[in-house]
N, C-alpha and C positions, 0 to 999 in steps of 0.2 A: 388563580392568577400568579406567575413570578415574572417580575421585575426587577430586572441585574442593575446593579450600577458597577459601572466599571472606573479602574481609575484612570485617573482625567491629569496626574501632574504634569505643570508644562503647556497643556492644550486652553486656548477658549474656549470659555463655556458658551453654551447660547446663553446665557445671562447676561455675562458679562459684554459678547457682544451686540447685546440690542443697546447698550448701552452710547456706543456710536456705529449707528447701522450705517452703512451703505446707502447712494441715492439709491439705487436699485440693487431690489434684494430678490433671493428666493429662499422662502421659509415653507417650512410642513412641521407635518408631527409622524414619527415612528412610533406604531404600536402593534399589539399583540393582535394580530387576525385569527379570532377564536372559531369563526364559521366558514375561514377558507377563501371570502367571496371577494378580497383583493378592497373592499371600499373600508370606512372605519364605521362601525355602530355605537349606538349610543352606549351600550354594555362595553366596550373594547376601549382597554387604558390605555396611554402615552406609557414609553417605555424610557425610563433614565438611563444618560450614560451609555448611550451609543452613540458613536461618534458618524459623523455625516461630511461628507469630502466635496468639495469643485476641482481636486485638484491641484490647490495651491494651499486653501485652508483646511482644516479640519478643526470640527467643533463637538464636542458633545451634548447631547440631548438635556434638556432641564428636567424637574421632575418630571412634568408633566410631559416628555419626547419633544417638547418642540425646539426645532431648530432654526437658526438666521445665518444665511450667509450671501456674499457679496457676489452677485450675478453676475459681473463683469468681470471678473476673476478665474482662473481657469480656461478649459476650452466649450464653456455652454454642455456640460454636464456636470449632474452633481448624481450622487451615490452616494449607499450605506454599507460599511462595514459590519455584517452583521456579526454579533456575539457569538461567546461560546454559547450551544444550546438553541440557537434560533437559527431560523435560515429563512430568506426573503420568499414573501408568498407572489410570488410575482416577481418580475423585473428589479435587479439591484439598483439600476441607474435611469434617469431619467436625461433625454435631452431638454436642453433649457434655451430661453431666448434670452442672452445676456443685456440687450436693450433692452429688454421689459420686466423681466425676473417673474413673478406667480407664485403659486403654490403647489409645491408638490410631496405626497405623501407616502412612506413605506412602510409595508404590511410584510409583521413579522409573524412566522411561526414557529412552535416548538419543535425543536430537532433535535432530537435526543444521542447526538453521539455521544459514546461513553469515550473515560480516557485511556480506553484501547481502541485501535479501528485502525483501517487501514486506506491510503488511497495510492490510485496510480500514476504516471508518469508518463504522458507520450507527448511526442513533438514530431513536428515534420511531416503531416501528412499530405502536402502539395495536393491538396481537393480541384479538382476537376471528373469531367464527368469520366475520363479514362482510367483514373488512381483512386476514387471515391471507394472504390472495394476495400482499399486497403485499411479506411477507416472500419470496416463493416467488418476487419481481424479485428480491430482493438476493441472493438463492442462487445467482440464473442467473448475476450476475457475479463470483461468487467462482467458477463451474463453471467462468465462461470466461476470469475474472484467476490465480486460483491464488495468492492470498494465502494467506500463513503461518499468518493467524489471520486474526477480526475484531473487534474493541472496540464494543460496540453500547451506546451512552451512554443506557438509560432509558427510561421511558415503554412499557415493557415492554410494556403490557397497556393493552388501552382505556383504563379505569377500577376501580381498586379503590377511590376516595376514598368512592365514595358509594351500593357496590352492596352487597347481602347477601354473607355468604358465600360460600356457593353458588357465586355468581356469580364470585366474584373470584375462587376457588379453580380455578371451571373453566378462564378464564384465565391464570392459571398455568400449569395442565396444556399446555393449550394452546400456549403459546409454549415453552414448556418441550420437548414433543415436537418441535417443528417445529425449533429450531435445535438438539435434537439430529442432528437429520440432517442437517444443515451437515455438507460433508466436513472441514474444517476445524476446530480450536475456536473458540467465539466467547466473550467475557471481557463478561458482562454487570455493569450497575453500575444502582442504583436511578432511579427518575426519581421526577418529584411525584406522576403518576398509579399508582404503584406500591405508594403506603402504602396501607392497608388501612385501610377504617372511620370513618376521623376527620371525613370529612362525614355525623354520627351522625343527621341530622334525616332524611338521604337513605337512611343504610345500615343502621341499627338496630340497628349495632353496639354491644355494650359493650365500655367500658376495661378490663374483666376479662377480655375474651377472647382465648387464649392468642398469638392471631394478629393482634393487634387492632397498628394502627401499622405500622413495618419491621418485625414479627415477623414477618407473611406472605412478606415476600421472602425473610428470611433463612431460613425455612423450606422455600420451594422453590429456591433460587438460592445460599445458603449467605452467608460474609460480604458487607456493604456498601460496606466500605474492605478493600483487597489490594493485594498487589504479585507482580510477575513478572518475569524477565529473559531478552528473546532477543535474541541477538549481543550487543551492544555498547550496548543500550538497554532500562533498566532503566523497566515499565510500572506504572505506580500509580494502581489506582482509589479515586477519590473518592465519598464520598457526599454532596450538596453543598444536597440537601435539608433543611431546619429544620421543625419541627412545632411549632405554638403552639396549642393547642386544637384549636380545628378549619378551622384552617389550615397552609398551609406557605407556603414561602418560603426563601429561599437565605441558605443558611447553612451552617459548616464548625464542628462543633462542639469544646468542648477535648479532649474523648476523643481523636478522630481526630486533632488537631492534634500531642498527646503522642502517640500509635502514629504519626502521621510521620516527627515525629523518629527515630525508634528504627528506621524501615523504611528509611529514607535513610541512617543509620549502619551498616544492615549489608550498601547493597548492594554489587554490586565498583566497585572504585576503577577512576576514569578512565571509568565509565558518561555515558550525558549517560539525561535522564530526560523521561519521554513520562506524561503525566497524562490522563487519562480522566474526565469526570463527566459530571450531567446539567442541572442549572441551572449558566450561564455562570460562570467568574470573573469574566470582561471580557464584555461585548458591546455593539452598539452599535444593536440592536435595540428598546433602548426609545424612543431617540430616535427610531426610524423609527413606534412603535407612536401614539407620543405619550403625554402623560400621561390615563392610564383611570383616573374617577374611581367607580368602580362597587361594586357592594354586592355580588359573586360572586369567582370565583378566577381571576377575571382581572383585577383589581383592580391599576395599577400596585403600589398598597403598600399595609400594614397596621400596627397599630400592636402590639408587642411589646415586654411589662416597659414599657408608659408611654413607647415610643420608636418613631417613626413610621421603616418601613424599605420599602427596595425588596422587593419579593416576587420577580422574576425575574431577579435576576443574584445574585449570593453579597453579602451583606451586610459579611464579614468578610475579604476578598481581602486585602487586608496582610497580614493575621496568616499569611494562609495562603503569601503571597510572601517572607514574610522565614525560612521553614521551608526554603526551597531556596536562599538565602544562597551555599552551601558547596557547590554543586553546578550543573551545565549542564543545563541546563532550556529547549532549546530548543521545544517543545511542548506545548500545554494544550488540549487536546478539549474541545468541549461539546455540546451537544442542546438541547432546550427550546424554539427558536426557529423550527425548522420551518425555517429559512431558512441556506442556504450562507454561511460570514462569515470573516472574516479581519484581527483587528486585530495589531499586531505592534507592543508595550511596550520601550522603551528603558531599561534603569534601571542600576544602579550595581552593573556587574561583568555586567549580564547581559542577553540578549536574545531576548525569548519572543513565540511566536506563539500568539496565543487563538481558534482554530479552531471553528466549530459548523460540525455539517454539515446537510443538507438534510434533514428528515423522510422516512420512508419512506413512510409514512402519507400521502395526501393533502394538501397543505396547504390548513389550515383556509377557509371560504371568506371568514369574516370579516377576515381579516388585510389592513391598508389597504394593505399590498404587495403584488403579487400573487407568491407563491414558485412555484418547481420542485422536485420530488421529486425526490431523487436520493444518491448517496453516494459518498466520499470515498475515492480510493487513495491510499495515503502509498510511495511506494520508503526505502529506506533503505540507507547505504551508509555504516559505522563506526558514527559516532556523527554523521551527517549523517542527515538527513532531508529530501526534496523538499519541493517546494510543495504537492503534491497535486494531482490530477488528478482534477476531477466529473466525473460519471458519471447522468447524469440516468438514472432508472428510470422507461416511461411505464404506459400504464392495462393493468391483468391481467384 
C-alpha cells in the first residue's frame, strides 16, 4: 500500500469542514483500487491528502480519504484531483443532485509516471462526422509518440453555438467515443464552439433548457475548471470562455478565480504548474489577424456591461497572473488560433511561456496567414519542461 499525503496549506480539510457541514452535503471516500473493479473492498484503504473539488471548494481527504463538501455549491459536479502517481480507476467526476447531495466515491490507481515523461498538445478538432478523421492524425501520433496523456485545449466539436440539440448532442457523442479510444487519457477543457445554444436565432435554443450554455459540456465531459498532478507537474484546466447573451469572448470568471486559489493551495509543494485553456491568456494572433470590424463571431471585439472588450484573447489575464504569484508557472497552453505560437512573458519573480498549438482541424481558409495543422509534444524532466516539438498532421 502507499498512501500520499499532500500538502494541504491554505485548503479545508474534510475535518475541519464536517465541523460546520452544509444542510446538504455530498461526501465519499478516495481510495486505492487494488483489483481494478471501480467499487471499494474491504482490503482497500482511504487515501490522505487528495484533494476533492465542486468547483468552488476544494478540500482534502482526512486520513482515512473521506471527504465533505457542500452540494449546493458549484454546478452539481464534484471531482478528484488525482496525485502524482495515481490516476482515476474510472471516471474523475461524478454528476451530483445539489438538492439532495449522496455519496460518491473515487477509485484510485497507481500510475507510475516517472519525473521524466512526456505528453501532447492538441486543440481544435471541430468533431463531426466530416473532420472526425482529423482526430484519427493525432492518434497516430500518440500510437507512434507514447505520451503519458494528452491536453486537448477545446473546440471539441464543430459547432454547438448555433445548431439544435440534436445536433450538438450527436457531436458530443461523437468526439466523446473517439478519444475514448485514445490509448492514453486525453484531459479535455471547453472551447467557444463548445457552448451550446446561445447563437438562439441559429439554434432555437431556450435559456431554460437544461443543457442550454456549458451545461452540455459539463454534461458530457464533466467539470470546466480541474486540476491534476503527474511527476512533479501540477496541470490546471482552464475555462477561459465568457458568455454575454449571445456571445462569447475571453474571459476567466471570479468563481474560477476563487476555485484557483484553493486548487494551487492544495497542490504539492515544490510542483512548477502547467495551465491548459482554450481562448489565449496571451497571444499575438490578433495583431497578425488585424483589427475585424464585423457584425458575426469573429468580430475582433464586443461590447460587455457598456465596456468594449477583446473577444479572442482572455480579457482579465492579470487577475488571472497574479493567482500564480506563489508558484512556478513555467507554461500556459492555448487553442483558439488554429496557428503554432509562442510568446514568453518576463514579469516579477516569474517566467512563462503562452503556448497555442496548431489546430487539428484544417485551418480556416479565411485566415490572412496561411497556418499548418499540426500538434505539440512537450518532454518533461522534474519540473522542467522542453520547448516542444511540432508535429505537423497532413490530409486523412
Amino acid at each position: 500500500m502507499r498512501t500520499r499525503l499532500l500538502a494541504v496549506a491554505g485548503v479545508v480539510t474534510a475535518a475541519t469542514l464536517a465541523l460546520a457541514q452544509p444542510a446538504v452535503t455530498i461526501r465519499g471516500v478516495v481510495f486505492e483500487d487494488r483489483n481494478g473493479n471501480g467499487a471499494r473492498d474491504a482490503v482497500e484503504p482511504g487515501l490522505a491528502g487528495v484533494a476533492v473539488s465542486n468547483q468552488a471548494d476544494v478540500v482534502s481527504t482526512d486520513a482515512e480519504g473521506r471527504y465533505t463538501l457542500d452540494a449546493a455549491r458549484g454546478y452539481g459536479i464534484v471531482s478528484v484531483s488525482a496525485p502524482s502517481g495515481w490516476r482515476s480507476a474510472g471516471a474523475y467526476w461524478r454528476a451530483i443532485d445539489p438538492r439532495a447531495g449522496g455519496v460518491e466515491d473515487f477509485a484510485l490507481a497507481e500510475w507510475p509516471v516517472a519525473e521524466e515523461f512526456s505528453f501532447l498538445h492538441v486543440t481544435d478538432p471541430h468533431t463531426a462526422p466530416d473532420t472526425v478523421g482529423r482526430l484519427a492524425l493525432a492518434r497516430r501520433v500518440v500510437e507512434e509518440r507514447r505520451p503519458a496523456f494528452v491536453l486537448l485545449t477545446g473546440d471539441l466539436v464543430t459547432d454547438a453555438l448555433g445548431v439544435p440539440e440534436a445536433d450538438a448532442r450527436g457531436y458530443f457523442e461523437l468526439y466523446r467515443k473517439t478519444v475514448g479510444d485514445f490509448p492514453v487519457p486525453v484531459w479535455s477543457v471547453l472551447g467557444n464552439h463548445d457552448v451550446f445554444g446561445i447563437e438562439r436565432d441559429r439554434s432555437g435554443a431556450s435559456e431554460s433548457n437544461p443543457l442550454y450554455g456549458k451545461a452540455m459540456f459539463r454534461h458530457y465531459m464533466g467539470p470546466d475548471y480541474y486540476s491534476f498532478t503527474a511527476g512533479r507537474v501540477h496541470f490546471v484546466a482552464l475555462d477561459t470562455v465568457g458568455v454575454a447573451g449571445t456571445q462569447y469572448y475571453g474571459y476567466v470568471d471570479e468563481a474560477q478565480l476563487a476555485w484557483l486559489e484553493r486548487d494551487l493551495a492544495a497542490m504539492p509543494a515544490g510542483a512548477a504548474v502547467v495551465t491548459f485553456g482554450h481562448i489565449p491568456l496571451l497571444t499575438g494572433a490578433l495583431s497578425a489577424w488585424g483589427y475585424r470590424d464585423w457584425d458575426n463571431a469573429g468580430a475582433t471585439a464586443l461590447d460587455v456591461d457598456g465596456k468594449r472588450l477583446f473577444r479572442h484573447v482572455v480579457n482579465n489575464t492579470p487577475e488571472v497572473v497574479a493567482r500564480f504569484s506563489r508558484v512556478r508557472w513555467p507554461l500556459a497552453l492555448g487553442g483558439h488560433t488554429h496557428g503554432r505560437e509562442t510568446l514568453v512573458f518576463e514579469t516579477t519573480g516569474q517566467r512563462t511561456r503562452f503556448e497555442q498549438a496548431a489546430s487539428v482541424v484544417v485551418p480556416w481558409p479565411s485566415d490572412p496567414i496561411p497556418m499548418v495543422s499540426g500538434v505539440t509534444l512537450y518532454r518533461v524532466r522534474g519540473t522542467e519542461i522542453d520547448a516542444g516539438e511540432f508535429i505537423a498532421v497532413g490530409k486523412d
